[in-house]
N, C-alpha and C positions, 0 to 999 in steps of 0.2 A: 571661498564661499560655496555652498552646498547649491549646484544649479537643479531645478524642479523641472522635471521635466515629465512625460504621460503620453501612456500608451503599453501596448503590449511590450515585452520582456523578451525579447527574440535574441537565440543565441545560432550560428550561422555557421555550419564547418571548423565550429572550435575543438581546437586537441592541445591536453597538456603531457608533454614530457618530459621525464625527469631523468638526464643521464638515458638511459636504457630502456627507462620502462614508461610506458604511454599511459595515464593513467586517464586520459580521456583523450577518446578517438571520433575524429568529424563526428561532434557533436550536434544537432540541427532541430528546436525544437522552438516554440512560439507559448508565452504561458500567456494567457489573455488576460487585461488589463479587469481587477479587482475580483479575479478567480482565487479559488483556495488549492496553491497543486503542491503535489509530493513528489518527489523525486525517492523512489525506493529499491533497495537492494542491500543484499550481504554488503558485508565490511569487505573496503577493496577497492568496490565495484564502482566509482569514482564519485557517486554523488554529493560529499564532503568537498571536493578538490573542484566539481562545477558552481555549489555555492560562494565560495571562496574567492574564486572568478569573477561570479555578479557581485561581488561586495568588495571585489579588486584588492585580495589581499593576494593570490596570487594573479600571475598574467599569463593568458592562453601563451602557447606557443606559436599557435597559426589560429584565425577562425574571429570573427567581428560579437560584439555584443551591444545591443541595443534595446534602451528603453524607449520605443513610440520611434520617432526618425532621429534620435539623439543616438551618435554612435558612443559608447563611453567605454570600449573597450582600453583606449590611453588612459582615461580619465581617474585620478588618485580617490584613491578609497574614499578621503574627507572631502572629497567634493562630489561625491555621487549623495545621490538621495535614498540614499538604502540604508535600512537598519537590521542588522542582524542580533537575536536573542540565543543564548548559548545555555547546553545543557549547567554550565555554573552561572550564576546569575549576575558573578561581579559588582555586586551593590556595596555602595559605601558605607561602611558601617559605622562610622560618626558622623553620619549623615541620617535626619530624619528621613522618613519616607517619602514627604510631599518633596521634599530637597532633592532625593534620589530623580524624582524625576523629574522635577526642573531643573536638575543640573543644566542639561545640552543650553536650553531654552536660554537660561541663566546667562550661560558662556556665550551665545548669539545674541546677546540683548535683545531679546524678544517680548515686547509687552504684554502684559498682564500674563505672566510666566508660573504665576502660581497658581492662578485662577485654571489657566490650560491645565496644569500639572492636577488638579483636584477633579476638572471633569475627566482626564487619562484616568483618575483612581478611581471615580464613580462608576466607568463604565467595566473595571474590573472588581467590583463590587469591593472596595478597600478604603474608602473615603472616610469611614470612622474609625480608623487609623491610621491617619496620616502622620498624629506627631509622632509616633512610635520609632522605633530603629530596628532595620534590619537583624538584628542578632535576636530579637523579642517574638517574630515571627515563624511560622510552620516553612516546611521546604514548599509548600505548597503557596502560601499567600510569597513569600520571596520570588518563585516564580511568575506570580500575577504582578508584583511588582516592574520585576525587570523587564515584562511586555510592555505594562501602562509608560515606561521610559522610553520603550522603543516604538509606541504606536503615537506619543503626543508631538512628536517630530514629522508627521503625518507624510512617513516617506511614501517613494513612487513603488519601492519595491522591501516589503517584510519578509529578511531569512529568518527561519527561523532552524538551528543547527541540534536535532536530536535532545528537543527542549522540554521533553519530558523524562526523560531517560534516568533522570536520580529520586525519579518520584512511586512513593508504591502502587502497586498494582490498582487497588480500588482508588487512590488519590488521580494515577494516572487516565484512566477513564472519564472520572468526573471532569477532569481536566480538558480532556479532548471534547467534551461537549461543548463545554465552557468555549471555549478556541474557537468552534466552530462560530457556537453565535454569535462571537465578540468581532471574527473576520467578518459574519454577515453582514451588524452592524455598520460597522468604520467601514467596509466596501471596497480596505485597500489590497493589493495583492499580495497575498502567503505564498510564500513558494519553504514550501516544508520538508525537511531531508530525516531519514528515519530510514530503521531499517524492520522493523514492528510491519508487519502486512495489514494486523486488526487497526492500529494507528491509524495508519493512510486510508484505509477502504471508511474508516466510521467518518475521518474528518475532510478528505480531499474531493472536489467535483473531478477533477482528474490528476488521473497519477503515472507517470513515468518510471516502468522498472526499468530498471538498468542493468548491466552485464560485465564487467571486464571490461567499462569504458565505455561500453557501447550501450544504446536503447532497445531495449528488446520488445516493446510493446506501449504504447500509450494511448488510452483511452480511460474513459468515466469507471468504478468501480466496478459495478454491474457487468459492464463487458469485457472487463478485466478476466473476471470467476469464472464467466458464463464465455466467453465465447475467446479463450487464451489461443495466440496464436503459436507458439513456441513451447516445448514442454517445457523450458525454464519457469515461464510464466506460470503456467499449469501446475507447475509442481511448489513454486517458493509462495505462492497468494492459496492458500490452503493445502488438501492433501487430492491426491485424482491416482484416480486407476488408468493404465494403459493397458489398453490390447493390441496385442501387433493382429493387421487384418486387413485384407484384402477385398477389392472391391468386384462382387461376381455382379450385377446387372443395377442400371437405374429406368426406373418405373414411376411414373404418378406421383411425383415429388419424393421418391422414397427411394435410398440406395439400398442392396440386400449384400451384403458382407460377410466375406467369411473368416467367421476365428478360429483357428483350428477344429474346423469339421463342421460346426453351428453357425446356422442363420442368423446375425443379428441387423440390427435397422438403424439408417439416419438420414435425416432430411438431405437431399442431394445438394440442396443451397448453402452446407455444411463441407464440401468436398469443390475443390479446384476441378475443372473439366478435365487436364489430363491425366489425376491421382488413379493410380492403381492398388499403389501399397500405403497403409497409414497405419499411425498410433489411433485405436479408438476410444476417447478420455471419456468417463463417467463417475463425478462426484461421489465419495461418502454415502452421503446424504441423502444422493438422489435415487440408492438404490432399495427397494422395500423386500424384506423377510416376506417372501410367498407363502413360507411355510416350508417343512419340513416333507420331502418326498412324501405322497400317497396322500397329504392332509389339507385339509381344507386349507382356503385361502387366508390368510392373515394381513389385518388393516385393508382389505378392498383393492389390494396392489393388484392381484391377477386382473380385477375387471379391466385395465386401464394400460397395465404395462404388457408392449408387444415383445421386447429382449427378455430373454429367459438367462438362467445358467442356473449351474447345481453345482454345489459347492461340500466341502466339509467345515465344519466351523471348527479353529481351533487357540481361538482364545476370546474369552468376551470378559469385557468390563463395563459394568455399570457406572455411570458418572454421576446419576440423579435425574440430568436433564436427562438422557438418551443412555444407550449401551453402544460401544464399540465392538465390533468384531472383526476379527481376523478368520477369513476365507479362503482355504487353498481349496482351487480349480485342478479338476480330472488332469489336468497336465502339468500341473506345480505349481503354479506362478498364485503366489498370493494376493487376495485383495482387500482394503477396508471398506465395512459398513458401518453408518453411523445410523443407529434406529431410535427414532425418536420414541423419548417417555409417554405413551398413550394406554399404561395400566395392561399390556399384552403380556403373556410371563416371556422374559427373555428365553431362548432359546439354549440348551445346553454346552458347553464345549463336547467337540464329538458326535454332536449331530451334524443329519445331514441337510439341508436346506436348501432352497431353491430360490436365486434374486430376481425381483424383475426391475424395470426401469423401462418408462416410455421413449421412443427413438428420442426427441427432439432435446431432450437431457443431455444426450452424449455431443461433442465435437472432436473433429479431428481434427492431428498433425500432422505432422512432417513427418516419415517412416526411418529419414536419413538420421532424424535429433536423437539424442543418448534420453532414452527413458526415464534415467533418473538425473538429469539435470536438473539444477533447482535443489532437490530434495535432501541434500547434504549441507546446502549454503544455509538453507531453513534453521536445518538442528541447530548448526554452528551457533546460528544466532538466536535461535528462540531463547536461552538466556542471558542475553543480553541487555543492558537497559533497562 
């Protein structure tokens, strides 16, 4: 019998190894009891194999896991109170709908089993087809279904395993909204695996990237983007410019840094007290077209931004929303801008132009991290899913 038990989801120095290869190493993370968290990273990087763990299809090697003061890391799959939903949906398909998810109920002799089973489908907005059969429905309502199965068991802990992943792009959006309010809702905890960055940041309060087995960073989305501590992070949760750069003096909360030859700025509360040497990250995004040497200021950036650079533009595309460009710097190393659609004429390729950006935009890293960690696991998987 399935014991119910509540509280956070705490996994404790867990590593799994298989033969050779460790596909998770002293693992040590706490998801808090009816949060929405992600677990994210490239293919590999073991967040599938920690799932798998909490729903005790496999068993750590070494390392405790616990739901609340319940230790259940012995404890067999069908007696934990966990339900996991999978990118296939495995719904029965000579089975009606309302059936599909009273099945469990059914099989526990659960009373008023169909009654539960119709409010699970009201709250995934599916109630007016219930007698229907799975084969009759979108990939999209099949996936609403296989949740309302797994959320009317009102387990202590909802996997859910890359469960949007066969759904198309505009479906899968809608989707993630949908999730988010439905976990609001019901209050129980998602712990979500995905390797989608936009996924996790639209739907998780906090999200764990992961590494090679390892956590490379865990906090809220926001301080994910904005304040990465690792260039892995930096570089796989959107795209970020590095400057390799050095720290010449701090002053009045302000560090003054040198990039090869030029002054640039960041807040000192941004920089470890022994850092001398560092990557200095700044956003796409956050950098604005000054303008073209010699010409006036473009969007109001100069009044505001104290980092300068001067650049040659050498490729720009238009998206609609914004234009992208590509920037080689006086000593080669290229950078993106992303300049939002505000009716300015985009800039030529081949001209020359000047970026600026306010210190407190930029953060720094580690000087020892490889620059482009991250940015390779990204591609692999940007089509994926």
């Amino acid at each position: 019998m399935t014991e119910k038990t509540s509280g956070d989801l705490r996994l404790t120095g867990v590593t799994k190894t298989f033969e050779t290869f460790t596909a998770v190493d002293q693992l040590d993370l706490v998801i808090p009891r009816g949060s929405f968290f992600a677990l994210l990273g490239p293919s590999g990087c073991g967040k599938t194999t920690t799932l798998r763990m909490v729903a005790g299809l496999d068993q750590p090697t070494i390392g405790q896991i616990w739901i609340g003061n319940k230790d259940i890391t012995e404890t067999k799959a069908y007696q934990r109170n966990v339900n996991t939903v999978f990118q296939s949906y495995a719904l029965f398909p000579h089975l009606s709908i309302v059936d599909n998810v009273a099945f469990g109920l059914r099989r526990r002799k659960v009373p008023d089993h169909r009654r539960k089973a119709m409010e699970a489908l009201e709250l995934v907005q599916l109630a007016h087809i219930a007698a229907k059969k799975p084969g009759q429905l979108s990939g999209g309502m099949q996936q609403r279904v296989a949740l309302a199965r797994a959320i009317v068991n009102r387990p202590d802990v909802l996997l859910l395993d890359e469960p949007l992943g066969a759904l198309d792009l505009k479906l899968r959006r809608q989707m993630q909204i949908e999730l988010k309010q439905i976990q609001s809702e019901v209050g129980l905890t998602f712990v979500h695996v995905t390797h989608d960055q936009e996924e996790a940041m639209t739907m998780a309060d906090t999200i764990a990237v992961m590494n090679a087995g390892k956590l490379e960073q865990v906090a809220d989305p926001a301080t994910l983007y904005e304040r990465p501590t690792s260039t892995f992070v930096a570089n796989f949760l959107g795209q970020s410019n590095l400057l390799k750069a050095s720290v010449k003096s701090r002053a009045g909360g302000m560090a003054d840094l040198d990039v090869h030859g030029l002054t640039l700025r960041l807040p000192v509360d941004r920089l470890k007290a022994d850092t001398t040497e560092l990557w200095l990250g700044v956003r796409p995004e956050k950098l604005r077209l000054v303008g073209p040497v010699g010409a006036g200021d473009v969007n109001g950036a100069g009044r505001t931004a104290d980092n300068r650079l001067t650049g040659v533009v050498i490729d720009a595309s238009f998206t609609g929303l914004a234009t992208n460009y590509l920037v080689r710097l006086p000593w080669g190393q290229e950078i993106m801008v992303v300049q939002q659609n505000d009716g300015t004429r985009p800039a030529a390729r081949g001209a020359q132009v000047t970026l600026g950006w306010a210190p407190e935009h930029g953060f720094a890293l580690n000087a020892s991290q490889d620059a482009h960690a991250g940015a390779q696991d990204q591609a692999d998987d940007s089509g994926a899913g």
